[in-house]
C-alpha positions in Angstrom: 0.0 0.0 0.0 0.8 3.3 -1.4 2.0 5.4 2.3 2.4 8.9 3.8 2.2 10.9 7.1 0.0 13.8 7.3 -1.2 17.0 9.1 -4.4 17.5 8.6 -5.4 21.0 9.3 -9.5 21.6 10.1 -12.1 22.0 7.9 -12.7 25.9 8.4 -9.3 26.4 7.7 -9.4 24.2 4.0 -12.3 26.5 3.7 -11.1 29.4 4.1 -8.1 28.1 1.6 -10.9 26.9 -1.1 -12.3 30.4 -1.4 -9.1 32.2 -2.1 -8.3 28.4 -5.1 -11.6 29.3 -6.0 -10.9 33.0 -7.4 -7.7 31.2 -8.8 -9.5 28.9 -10.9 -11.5 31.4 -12.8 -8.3 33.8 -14.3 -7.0 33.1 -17.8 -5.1 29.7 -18.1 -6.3 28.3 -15.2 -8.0 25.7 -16.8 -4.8 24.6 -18.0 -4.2 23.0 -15.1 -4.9 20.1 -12.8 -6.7 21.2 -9.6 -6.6 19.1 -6.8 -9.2 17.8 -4.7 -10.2 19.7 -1.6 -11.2 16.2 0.2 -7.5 15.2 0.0 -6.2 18.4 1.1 -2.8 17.8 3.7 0.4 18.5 4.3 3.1 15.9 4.2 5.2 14.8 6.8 6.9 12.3 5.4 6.1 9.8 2.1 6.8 6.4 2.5 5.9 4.8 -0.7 4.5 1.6 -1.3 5.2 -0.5 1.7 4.2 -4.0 2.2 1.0 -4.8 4.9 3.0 -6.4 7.6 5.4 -3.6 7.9 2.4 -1.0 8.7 2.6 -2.3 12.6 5.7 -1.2 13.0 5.6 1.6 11.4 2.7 2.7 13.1 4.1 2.1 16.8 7.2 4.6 15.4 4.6 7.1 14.8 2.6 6.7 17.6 6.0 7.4 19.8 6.1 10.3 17.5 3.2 11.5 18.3 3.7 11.1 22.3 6.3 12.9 22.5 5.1 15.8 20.2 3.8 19.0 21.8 0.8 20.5 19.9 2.0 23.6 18.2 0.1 26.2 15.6 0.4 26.5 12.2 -1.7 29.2 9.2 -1.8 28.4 5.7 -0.1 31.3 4.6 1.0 32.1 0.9 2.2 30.1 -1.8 5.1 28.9 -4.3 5.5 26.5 -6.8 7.8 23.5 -7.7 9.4 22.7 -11.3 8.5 25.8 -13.1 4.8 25.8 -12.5 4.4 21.9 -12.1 2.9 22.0 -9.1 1.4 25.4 -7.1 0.8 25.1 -3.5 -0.3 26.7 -0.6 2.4 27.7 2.2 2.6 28.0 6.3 3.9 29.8 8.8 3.5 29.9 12.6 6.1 27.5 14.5 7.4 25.6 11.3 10.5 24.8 13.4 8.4 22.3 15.3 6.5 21.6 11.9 10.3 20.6 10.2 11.0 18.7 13.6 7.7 16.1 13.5 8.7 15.7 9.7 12.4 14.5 10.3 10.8 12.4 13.2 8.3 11.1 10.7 11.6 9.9 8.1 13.1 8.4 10.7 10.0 6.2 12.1 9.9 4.5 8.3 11.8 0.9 8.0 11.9 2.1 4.1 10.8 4.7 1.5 11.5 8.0 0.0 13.9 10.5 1.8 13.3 13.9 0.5 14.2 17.3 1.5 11.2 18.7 3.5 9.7 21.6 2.9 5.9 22.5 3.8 3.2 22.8 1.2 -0.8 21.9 0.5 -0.4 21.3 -2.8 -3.6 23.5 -4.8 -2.8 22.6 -8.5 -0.4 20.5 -10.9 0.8 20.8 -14.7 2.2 17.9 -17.0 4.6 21.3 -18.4 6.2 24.8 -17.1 3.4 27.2 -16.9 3.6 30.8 -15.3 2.0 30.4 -12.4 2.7 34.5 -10.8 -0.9 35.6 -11.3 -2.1 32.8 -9.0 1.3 33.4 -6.8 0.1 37.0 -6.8 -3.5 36.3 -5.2 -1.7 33.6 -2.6 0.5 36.1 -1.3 -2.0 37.9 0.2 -3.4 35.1 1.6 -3.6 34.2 5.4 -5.6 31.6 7.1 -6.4 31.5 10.3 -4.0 30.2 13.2 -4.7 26.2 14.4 -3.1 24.0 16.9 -1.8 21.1 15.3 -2.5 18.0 17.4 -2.8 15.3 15.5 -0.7 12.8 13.2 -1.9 11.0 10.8 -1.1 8.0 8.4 -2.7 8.2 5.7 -3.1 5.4 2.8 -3.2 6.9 -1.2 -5.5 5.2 -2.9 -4.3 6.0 -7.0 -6.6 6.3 -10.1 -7.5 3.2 -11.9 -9.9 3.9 -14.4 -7.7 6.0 -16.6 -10.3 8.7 -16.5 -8.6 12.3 -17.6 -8.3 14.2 -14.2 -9.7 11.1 -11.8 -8.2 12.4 -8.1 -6.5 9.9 -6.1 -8.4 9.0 -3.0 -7.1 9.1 0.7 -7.9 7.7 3.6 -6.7 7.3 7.3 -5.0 4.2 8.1 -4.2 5.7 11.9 -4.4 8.4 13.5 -2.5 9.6 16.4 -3.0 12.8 19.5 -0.3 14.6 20.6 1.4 14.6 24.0 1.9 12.2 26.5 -2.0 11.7 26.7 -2.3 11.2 22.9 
């Protein structure tokens, strides 16, 4: 199964995001590219790739002691940037991203396995199969600022990826465990 570790930040908040994606998706070009589903909406921790069913224990009790000994800390969705020339255009955070960085490299470390990748924070909002300019939606995200949320959760979440080779078919997640932080979580 198809892995990753996730914050998932609260519904008002993914709101609040959709309004600001939803002026994006009506300027010139934007239909040029791939926008992603609001239901999946997350920020990675750490991606762990396809990893075999008996390994997901062990994986989980790593982030479970993650989790315990993680203070709950705040975050906003704030701004936005882009990877590989327009390829992908995502929504940003600030708040206490040092603690943010911190559960991610904790995250790396509880997988047996997988992909090891520089970390750096983002929702991801819309994709491209080519470079495309993305400044004019850069422009509107810049401006944009969520509201503040405590981040207390950590999540494993299982990526379910499109099968029927229908153009712009979303991949669908869903929680394999979840975990509170703080001693008590």
């Amino acid at each position: 199964m198809r892995l990753f570790a996730a914050l998932l930040p609260p519904e008002d908040v993914l709101a609040q995001l959709g309004a600001v994606v939803d002026e994006l998706q009506v300027l010139p070009g934007a239909d040029g590219l791939r926008w992603t589903s609001r239901r999946g909406w997350h920020f990675t921790l750490a991606f762990y790739g396809e990893v075999d069913e008996d390994v997901v224990p062990e994986l989980s009790a790593g982030l479970a002691r993650t989790a315990r000994r993680t203070e709950p800390f705040g975050l906003t969705v704030r701004g936005g940037g882009q990877f590989g020339d327009g390829r992908a255009l995502w929504a940003g955070v600030e708040g206490d991203v040092s603690a943010l960085r911190q559960l991610a490299e904790h995250c790396e470390e509880a997988a047996v396995a997988g992909e090891h990748r520089r970390y750096r924070a983002h929702l991801t909002v819309a994709r491209s199969r080519e470079a495309t300019d993305v400044r004019p939606y850069l422009d509107r995200l810049d401006d944009f600022a969520g509201r503040p949320w405590t981040v207390d959760e950590l999540v494993l979440v299982r990526s379910n990826l499109p099968r029927s080779g229908v153009s712009g078919e979303q991949p669908r997640y869903e929680a394999v465990g979840r975990w509170g932080f703080g001693v008590g979580g």
